[in-house]
PAZAPA-4460 file (N, C-alpha, C; in steps of 0.05 Angstrom, whole numbers, plus 32768, in hexadecimal, padded with zeros to 4 digits):
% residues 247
    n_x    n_y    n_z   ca_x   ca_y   ca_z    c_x    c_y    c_z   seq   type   mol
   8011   7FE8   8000   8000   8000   8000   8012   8019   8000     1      X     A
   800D   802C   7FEB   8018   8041   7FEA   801A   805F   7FFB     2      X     A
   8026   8066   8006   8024   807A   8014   803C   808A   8013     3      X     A
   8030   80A8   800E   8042   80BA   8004   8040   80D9   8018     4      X     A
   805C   80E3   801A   805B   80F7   8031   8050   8111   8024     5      X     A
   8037   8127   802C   8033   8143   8022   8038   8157   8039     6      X     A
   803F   8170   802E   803B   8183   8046   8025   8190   804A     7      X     A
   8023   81A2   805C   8009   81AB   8071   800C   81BB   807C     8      X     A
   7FF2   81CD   8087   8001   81E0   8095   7FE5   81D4   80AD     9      X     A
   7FEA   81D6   80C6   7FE0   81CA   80D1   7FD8   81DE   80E9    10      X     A
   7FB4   81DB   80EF   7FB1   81FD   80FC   7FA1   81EB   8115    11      X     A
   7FA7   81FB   8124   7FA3   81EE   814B   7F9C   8211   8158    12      X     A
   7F91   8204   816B   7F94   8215   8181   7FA9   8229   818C    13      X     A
   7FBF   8222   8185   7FDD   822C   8188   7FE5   823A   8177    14      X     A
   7FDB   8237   8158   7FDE   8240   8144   7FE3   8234   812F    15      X     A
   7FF2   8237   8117   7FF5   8229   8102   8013   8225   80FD    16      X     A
   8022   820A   80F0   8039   81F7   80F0   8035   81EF   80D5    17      X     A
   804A   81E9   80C9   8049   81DD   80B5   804E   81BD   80C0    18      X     A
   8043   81A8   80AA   8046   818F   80B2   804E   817C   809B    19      X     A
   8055   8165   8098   8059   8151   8083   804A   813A   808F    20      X     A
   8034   8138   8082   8024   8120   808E   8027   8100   8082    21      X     A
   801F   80F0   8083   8025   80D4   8073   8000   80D6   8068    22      X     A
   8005   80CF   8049   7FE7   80D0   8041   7FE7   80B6   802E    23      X     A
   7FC8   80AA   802A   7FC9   8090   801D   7FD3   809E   8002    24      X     A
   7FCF   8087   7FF1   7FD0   8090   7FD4   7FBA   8082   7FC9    25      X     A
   7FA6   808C   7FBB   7F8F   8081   7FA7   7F8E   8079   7F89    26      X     A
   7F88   806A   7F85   7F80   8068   7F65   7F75   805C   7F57    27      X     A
   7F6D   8057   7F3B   7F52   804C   7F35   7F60   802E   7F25    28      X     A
   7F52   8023   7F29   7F51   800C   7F20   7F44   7FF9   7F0B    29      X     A
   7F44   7FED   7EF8   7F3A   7FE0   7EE5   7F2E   7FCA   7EE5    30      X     A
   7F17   7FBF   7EF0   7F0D   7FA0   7EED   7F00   7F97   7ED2    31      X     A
   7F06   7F85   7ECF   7F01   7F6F   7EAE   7EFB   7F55   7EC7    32      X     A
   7EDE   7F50   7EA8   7ED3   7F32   7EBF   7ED1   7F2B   7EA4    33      X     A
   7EE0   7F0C   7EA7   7EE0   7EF7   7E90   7EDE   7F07   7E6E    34      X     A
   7EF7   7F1F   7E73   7F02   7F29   7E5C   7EF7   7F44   7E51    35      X     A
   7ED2   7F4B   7E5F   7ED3   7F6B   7E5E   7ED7   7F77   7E75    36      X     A
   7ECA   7F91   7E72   7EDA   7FA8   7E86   7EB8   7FAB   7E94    37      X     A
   7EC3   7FA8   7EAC   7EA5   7FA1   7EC6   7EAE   7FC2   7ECE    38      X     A
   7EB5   7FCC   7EE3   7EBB   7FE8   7EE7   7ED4   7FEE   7EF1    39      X     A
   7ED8   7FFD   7EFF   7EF1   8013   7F08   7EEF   801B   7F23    40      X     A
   7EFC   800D   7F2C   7EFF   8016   7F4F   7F0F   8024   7F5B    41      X     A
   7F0B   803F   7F6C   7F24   8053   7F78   7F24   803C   7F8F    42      X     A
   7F44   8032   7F92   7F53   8021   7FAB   7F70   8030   7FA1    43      X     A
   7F77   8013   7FC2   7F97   801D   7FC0   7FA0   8002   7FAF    44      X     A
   7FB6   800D   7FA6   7FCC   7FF6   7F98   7FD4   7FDD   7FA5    45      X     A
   7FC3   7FD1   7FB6   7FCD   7FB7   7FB9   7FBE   7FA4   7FB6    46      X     A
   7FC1   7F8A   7FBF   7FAD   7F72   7FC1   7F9B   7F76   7FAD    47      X     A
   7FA1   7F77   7F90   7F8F   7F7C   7F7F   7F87   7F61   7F76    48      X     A
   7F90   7F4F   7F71   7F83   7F36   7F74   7F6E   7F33   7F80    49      X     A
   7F78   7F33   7F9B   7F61   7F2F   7FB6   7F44   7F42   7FA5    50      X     A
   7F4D   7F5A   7FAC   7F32   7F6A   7FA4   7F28   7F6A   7F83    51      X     A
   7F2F   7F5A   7F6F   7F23   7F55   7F5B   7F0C   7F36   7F66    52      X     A
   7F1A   7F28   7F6B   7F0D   7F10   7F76   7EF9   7F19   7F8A    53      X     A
   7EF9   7F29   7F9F   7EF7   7F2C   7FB0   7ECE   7F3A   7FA0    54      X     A
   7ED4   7F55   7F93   7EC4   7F60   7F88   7EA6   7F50   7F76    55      X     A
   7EB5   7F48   7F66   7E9F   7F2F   7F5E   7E93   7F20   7F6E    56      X     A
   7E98   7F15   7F88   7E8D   7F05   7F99   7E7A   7F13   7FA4    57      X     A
   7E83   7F29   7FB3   7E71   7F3A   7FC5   7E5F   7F49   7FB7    58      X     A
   7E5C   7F49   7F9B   7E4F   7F5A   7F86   7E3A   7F45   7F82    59      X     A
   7E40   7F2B   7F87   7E2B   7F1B   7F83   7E29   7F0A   7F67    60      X     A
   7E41   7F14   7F58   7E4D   7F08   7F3C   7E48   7EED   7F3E    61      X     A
   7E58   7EE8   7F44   7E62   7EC1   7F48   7E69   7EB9   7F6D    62      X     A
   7E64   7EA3   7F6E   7E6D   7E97   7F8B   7E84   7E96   7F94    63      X     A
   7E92   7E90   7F79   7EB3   7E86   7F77   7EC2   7E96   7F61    64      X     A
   7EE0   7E9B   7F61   7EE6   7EA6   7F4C   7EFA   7E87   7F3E    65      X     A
   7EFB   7E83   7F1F   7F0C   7E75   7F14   7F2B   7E7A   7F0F    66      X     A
   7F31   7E95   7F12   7F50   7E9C   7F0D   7F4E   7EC4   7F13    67      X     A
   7F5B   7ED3   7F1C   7F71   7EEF   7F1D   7F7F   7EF7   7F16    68      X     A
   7F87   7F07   7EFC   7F9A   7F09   7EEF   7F9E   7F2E   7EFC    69      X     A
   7FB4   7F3A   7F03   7FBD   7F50   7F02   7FCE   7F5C   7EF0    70      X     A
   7FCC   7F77   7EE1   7FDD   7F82   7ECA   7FE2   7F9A   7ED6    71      X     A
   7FF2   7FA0   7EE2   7FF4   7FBD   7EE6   7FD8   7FCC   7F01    72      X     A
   7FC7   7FDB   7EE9   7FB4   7FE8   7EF7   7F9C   7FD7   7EFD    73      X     A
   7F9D   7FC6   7EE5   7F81   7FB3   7EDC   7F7E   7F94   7EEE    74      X     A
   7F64   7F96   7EE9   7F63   7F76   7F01   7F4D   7F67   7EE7    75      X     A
   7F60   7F49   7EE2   7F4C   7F36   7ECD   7F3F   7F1E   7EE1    76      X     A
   7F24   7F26   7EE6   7F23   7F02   7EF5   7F0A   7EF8   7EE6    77      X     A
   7F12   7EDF   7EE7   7EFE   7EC9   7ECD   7EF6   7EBD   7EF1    78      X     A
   7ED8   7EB9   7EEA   7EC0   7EB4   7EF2   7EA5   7EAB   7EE6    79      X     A
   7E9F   7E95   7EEC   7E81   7E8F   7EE6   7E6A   7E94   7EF4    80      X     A
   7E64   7EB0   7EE7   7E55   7EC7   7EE4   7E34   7EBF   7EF0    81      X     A
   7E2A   7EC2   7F02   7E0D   7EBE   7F05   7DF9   7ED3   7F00    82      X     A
   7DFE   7EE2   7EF0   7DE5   7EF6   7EF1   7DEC   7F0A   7EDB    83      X     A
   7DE3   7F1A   7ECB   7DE8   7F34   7EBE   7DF2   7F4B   7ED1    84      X     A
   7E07   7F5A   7ED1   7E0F   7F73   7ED9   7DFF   7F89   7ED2    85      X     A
   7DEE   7F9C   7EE8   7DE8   7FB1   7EE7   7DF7   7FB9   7F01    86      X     A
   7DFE   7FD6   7EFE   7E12   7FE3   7F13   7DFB   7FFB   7F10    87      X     A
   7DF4   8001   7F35   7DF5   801E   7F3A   7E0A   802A   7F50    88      X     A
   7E03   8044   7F4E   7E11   8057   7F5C   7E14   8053   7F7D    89      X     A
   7E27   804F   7F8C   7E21   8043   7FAB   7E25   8060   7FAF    90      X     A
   7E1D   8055   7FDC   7E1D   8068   7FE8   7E3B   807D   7FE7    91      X     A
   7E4E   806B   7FE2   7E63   8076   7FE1   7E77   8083   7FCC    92      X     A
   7E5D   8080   7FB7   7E5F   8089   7F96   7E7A   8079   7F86    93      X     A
   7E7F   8066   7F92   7E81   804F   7F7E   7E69   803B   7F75    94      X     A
   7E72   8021   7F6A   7E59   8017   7F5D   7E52   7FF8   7F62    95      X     A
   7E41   7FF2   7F6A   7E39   7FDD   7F70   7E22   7FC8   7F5C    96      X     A
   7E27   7FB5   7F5C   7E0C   7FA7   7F47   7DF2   7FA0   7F55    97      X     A
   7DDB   7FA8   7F4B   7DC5   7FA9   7F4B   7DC5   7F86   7F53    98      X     A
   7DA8   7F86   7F65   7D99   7F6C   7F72   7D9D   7F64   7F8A    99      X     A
   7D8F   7F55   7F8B   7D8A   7F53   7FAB   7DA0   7F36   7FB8   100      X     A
   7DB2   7F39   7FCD   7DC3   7F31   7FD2   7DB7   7F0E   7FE1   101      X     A
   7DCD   7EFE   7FDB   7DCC   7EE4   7FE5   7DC0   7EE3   8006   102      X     A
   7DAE   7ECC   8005   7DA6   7EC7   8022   7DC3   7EB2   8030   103      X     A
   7DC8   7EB8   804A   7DDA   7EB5   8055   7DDA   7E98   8065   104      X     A
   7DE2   7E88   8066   7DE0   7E70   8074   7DF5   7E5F   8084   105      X     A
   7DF5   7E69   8096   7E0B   7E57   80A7   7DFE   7E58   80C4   106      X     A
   7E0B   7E47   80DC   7E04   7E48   80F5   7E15   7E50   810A   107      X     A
   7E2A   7E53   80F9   7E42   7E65   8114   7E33   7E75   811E   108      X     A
   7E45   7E76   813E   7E4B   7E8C   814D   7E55   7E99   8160   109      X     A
   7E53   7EAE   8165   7E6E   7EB7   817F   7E6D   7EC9   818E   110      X     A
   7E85   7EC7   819C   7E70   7ED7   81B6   7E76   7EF3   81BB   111      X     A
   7E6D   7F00   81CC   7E6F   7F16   81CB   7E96   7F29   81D2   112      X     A
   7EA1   7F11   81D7   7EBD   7F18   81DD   7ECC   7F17   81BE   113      X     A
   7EBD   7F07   81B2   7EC5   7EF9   8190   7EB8   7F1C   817D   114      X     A
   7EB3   7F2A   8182   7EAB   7F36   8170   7EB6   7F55   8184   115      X     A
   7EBF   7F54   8197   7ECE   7F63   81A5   7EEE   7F5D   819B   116      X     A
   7EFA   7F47   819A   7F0C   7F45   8185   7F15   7F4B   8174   117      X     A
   7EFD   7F44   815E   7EFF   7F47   8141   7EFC   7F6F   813B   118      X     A
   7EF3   7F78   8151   7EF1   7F96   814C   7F0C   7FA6   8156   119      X     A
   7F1E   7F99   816B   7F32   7FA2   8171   7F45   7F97   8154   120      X     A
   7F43   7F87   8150   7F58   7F7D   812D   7F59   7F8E   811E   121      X     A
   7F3D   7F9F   8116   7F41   7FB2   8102   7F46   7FC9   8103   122      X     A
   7F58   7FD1   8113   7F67   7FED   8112   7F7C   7FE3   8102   123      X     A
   7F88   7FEF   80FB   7FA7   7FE6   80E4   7FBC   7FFB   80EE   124      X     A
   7FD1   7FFA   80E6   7FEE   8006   80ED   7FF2   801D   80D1   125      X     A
   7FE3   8014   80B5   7FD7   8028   80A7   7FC2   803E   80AF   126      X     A
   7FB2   803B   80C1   7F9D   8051   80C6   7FA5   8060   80D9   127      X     A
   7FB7   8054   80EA   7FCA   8060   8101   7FE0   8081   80EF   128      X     A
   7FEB   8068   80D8   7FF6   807D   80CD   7FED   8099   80B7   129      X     A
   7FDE   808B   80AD   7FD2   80A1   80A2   7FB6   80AA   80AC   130      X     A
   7F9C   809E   80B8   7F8B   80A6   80BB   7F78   80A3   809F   131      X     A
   7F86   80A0   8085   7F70   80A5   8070   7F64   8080   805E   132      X     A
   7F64   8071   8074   7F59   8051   806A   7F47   804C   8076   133      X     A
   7F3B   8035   806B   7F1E   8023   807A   7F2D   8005   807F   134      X     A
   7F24   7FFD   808C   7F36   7FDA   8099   7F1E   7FC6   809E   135      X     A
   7F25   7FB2   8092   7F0A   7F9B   809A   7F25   7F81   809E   136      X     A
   7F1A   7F71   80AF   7F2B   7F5A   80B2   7F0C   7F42   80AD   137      X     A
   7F23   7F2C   80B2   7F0D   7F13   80A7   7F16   7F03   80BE   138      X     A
   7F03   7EF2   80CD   7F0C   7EE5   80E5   7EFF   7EC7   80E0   139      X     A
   7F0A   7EB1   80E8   7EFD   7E9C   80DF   7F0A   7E89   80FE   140      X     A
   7EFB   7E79   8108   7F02   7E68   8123   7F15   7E81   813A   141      X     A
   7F03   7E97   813D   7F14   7E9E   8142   7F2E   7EAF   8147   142      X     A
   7F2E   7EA3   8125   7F4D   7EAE   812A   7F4A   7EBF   810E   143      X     A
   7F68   7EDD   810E   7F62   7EE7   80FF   7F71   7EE1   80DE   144      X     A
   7F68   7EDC   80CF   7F67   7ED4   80AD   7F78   7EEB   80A0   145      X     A
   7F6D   7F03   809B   7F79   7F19   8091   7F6E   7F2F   8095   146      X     A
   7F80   7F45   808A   7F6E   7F5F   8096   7F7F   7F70   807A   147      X     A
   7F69   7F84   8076   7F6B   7F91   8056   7F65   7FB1   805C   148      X     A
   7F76   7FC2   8054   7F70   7FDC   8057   7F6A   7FE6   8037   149      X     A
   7F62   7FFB   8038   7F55   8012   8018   7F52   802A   8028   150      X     A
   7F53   8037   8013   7F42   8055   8015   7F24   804C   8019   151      X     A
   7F16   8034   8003   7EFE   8036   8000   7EF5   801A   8014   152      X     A
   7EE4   801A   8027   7ED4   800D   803B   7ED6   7FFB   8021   153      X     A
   7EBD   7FF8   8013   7EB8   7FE2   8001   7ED1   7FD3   7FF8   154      X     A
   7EE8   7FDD   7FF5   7F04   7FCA   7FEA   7F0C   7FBC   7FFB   155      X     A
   7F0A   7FC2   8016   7F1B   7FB9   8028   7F0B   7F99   802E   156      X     A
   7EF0   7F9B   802D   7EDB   7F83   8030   7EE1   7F77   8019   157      X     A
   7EE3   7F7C   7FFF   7EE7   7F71   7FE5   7F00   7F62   7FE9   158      X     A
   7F0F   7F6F   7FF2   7F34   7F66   7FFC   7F32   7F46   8010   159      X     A
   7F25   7F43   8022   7F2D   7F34   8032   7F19   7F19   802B   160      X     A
   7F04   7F20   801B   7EF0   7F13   8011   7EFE   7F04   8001   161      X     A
   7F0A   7F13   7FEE   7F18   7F06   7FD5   7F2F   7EF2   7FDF   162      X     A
   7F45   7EFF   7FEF   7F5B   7EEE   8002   7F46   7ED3   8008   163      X     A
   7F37   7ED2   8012   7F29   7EB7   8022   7F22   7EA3   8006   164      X     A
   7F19   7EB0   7FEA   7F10   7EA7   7FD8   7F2A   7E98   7FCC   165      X     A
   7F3D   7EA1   7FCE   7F54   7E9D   7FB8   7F66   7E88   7FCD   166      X     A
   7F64   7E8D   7FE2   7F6F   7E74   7FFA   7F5C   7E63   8005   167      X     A
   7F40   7E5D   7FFE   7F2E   7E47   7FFA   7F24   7E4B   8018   168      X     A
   7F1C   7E60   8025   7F0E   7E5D   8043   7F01   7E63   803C   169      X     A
   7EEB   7E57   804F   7EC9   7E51   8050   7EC3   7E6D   8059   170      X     A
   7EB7   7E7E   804C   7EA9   7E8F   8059   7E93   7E8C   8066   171      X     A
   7E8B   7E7B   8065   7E74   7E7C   8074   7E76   7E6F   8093   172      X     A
   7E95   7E70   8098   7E9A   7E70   80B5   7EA7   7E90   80C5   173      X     A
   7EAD   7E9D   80B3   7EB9   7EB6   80B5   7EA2   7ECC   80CA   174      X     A
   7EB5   7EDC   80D6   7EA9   7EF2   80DE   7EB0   7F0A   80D5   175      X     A
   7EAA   7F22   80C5   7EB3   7F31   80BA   7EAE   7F53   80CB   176      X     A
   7ECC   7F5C   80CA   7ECF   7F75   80DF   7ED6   7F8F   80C8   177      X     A
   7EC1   7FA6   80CC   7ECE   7FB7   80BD   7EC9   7FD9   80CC   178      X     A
   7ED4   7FE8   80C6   7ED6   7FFD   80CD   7EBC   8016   80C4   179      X     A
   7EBF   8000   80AC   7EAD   8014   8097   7E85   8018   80A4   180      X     A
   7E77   8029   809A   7E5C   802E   809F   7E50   8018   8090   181      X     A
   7E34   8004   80A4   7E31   7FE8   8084   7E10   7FFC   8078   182      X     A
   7E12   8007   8065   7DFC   800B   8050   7DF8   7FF7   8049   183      X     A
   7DE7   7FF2   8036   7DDC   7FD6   802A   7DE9   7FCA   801A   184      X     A
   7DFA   7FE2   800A   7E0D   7FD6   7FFD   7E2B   7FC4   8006   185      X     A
   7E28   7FCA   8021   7E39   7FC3   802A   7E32   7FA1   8039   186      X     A
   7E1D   7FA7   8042   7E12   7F8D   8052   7E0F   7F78   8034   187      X     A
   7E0D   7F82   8023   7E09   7F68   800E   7E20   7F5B   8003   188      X     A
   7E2F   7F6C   8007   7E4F   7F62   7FFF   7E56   7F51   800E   189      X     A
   7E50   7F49   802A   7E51   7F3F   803C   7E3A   7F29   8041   190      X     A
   7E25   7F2B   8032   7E13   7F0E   802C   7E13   7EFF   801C   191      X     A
   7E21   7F10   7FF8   7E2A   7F06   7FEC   7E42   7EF4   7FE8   192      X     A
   7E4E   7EFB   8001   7E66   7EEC   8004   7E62   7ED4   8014   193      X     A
   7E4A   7ED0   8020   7E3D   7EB7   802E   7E4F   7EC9   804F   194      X     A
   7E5A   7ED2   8052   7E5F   7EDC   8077   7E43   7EE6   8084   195      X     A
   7E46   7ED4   8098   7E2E   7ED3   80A3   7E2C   7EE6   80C3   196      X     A
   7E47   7EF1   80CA   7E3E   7F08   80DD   7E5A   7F20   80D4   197      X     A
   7E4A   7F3B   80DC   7E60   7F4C   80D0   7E5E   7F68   80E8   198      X     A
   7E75   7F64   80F2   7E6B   7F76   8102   7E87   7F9B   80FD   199      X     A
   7E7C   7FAE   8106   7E83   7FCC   80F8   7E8D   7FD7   8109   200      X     A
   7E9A   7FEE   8106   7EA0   7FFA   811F   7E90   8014   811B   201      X     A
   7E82   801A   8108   7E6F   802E   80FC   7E55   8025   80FF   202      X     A
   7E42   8036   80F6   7E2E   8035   80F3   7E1D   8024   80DF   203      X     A
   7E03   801D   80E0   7DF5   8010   80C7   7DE4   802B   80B7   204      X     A
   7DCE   8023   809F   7DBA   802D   809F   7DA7   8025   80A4   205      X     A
   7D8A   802E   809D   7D76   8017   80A5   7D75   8004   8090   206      X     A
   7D7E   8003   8070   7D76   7FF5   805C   7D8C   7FE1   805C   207      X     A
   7DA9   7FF2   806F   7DB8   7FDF   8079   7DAD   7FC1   8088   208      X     A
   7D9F   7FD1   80A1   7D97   7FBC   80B2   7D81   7FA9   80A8   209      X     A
   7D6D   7FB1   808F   7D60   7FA8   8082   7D6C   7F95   8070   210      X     A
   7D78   7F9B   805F   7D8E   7F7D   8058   7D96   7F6E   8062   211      X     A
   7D9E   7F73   807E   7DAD   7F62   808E   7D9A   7F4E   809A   212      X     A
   7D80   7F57   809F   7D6D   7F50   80A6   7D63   7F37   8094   213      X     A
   7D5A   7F35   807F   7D55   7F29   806C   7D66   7F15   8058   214      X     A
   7D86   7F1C   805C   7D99   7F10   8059   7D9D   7EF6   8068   215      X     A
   7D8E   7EFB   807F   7D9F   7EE4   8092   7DB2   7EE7   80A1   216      X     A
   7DC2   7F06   80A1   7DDB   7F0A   80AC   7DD4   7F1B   80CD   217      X     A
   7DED   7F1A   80DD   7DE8   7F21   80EF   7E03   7F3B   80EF   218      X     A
   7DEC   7F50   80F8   7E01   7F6D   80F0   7E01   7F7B   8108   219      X     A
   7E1A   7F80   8114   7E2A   7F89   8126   7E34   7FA3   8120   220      X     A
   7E2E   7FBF   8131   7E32   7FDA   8128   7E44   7FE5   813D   221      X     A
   7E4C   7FFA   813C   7E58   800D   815D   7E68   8000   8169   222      X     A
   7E71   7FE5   815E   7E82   7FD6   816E   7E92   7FDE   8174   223      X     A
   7E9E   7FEA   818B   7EB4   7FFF   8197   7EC0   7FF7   81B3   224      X     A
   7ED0   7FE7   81BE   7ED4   7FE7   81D0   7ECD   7FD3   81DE   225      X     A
   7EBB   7FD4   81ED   7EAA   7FC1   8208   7E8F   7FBD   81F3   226      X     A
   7E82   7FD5   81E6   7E6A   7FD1   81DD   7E67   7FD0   81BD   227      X     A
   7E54   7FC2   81B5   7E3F   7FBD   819C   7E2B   7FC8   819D   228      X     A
   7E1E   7FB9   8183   7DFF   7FBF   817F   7DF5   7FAB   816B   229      X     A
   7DEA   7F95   8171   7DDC   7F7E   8163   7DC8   7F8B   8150   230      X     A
   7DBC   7F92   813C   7DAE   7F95   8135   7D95   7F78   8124   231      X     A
   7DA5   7F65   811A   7D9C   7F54   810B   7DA9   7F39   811A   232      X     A
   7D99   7F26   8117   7D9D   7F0F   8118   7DB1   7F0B   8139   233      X     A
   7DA1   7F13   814F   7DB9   7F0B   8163   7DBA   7EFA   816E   234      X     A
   7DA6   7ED9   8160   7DB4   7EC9   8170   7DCB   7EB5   8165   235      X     A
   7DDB   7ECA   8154   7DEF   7EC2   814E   7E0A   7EC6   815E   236      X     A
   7E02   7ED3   8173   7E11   7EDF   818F   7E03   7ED7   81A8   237      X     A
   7E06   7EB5   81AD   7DF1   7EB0   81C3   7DF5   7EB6   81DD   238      X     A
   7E0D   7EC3   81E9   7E15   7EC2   81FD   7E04   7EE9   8202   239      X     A
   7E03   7EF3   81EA   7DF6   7F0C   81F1   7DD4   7F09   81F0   240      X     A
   7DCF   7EF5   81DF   7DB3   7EF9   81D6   7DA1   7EF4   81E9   241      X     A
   7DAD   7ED3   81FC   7DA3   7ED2   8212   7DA2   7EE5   8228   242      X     A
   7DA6   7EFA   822B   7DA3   7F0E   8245   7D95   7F15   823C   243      X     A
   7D85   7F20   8220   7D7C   7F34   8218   7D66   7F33   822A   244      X     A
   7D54   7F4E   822E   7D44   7F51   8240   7D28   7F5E   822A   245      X     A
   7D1B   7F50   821D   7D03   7F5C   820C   7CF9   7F76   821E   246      X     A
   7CF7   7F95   8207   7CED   7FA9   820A   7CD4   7FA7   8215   247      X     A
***
C-alpha cells in the first residue's frame, strides 16, 4: 500500500505550524469479467487479486471465482457468471450491481467476547498512520484469517472476501469486522459472500438493517469497546441473547 509524504500547514489553538503528514495514495482501477470491462474502482494498489475475486462474489456475480489475472492497473477474473450485470450508483458513489442479495445460511456462533475481538483486530498500523483508510478483517474459529485496508470501505470487504476465496475458506464459518458504515450495499456484499455475522464499528441504515434482516445475517453496529448493538438475528450471539429482557 502506497503512502506518500505532503505538506500542511496545520492550525490549533496555539496557532498555525507547518506539517508533513503521511497520506494514502488512491487510484482507479480496471475490472474485466471473463474478458469485458465490468467497471472501475478508486482503491489502493494492492491485493488486487484479492479485490477482483473478491468484487464479483460480494456483487453477487458468481459463488466462486475460476482464475485472477493482474496487468498493471487492470484486474482479469474468469468466473461463471450467474446473472446479467446492471450497476447503480452506491451510497458511496461507486457502483454496485442491481438485485437482491443471497439468503444466508449457516449456524455458527459467538460470543459476545468473540465479536469484542474481532472489533479490536480492525484498527491497522495503516490508519494509525495516516488516518485516511477503512479496515475489515475476516475471522474464522476464532482466529484471525486476514485483514485488508482501502480508502474505500467496500474494497477492503471485497479484499478479504476474495483472500478467503482464492485460499478455499468456507465463508460461511467466518465473522466479518469492518470499520466501515453497513448501508445495504454493504450488508449484501456480506450475504453475498454467504458470511453469516458481520459486525461494524459504525453505524447501519434502516434498509441496512432491513437486508440484514431478510438475508439471514446477523448485523452488529457501534461495536466499540465493551459495547455493541445487535440489530438482526441475535441468536447468533447466545450468550447475549439469553439475558435479553423483552421491552
Amino acid at each position: 500500500m502506497e503512502i506518500v509524504c505532503r505538506a500542511g500547514i496545520q492550525v490549533t489553538g496555539d496557532g498555525a505550524r507547518e506539517v508533513h503528514d503521511d497520506i494514502i495514495v488512491e487510484d482507479c482501477i480496471r475490472l474485466f469479467l471473463n474478458g469485458e470491462y465490468l467497471t472501475t474502482l478508486v482503491a489502493c494498489l494492492d491485493r488486487l487479486a484479492d479485490l477482483g475475486a473478491g468484487f464479483v462474489i460480494c456483487e453477487g456475480l458468481a459463488d466462486e471465482v475460476d482464475s485472477v489475472e493482474v496487468s498493471g492497473k487492470d484486474i482479469y477474473v474468469t468466473a461463471p457468471v450467474k446473472r446479467d450485470v446492471h450497476l447503480e450508483v452506491e451510497s458511496s458513489g461507486g457502483y454496485r450491481v442491481l438485485g437482491e442479495p443471497k439468503a444466508v445460511s449457516s449456524s455458527i456462533t459467538v460470543t459476545a467476547d468473540g465479536i469484542r475481538a474481532v472489533t479490536a483486530a480492525i484498527e491497522s498500523d495503516t490508519w494509525r498512520r495516516t488516518g485516511g483508510v477503512h479496515c475489515s478483517v475476516l475471522f474464522c474459529d476464532g482466529k484471525l484469517i486476514t485483514r485488508a485496508c482501502d480508502v474505500g470501505r467496500h474494497n477492503t470487504v471485497d479484499k478479504v472476501v476474495g483472500y478467503a476465496a482464492l485460499h478455499g475458506i468456507d465463508r460461511s464459518t467466518c465473522v466479518l469486522g469492518c470499520t466501515g458504515r453497513q448501508p445495504a450495499g454493504m450488508v449484501a456484499k456480506a450475504a453475498n459472500a454467504g458470511i453469516p455475522i458481520v459486525a461494524s464499528r459504525a453505524a447501519s441504515t434502516d434498509r441496512g438493517i432491513l437486508t440484514a434482516q431478510q438475508a439471514g445475517l446477523t448485523l452488529i453496529c457501534f461495536s466499540r469497546g465493551e459495547r455493541f448493538t445487535i440489530y438482526t438475528h441475535p441468536e447468533r450471539v447466545p450468550d447475549v441473547y439469553s439475558q435479553v429482557k423483552k421491552a
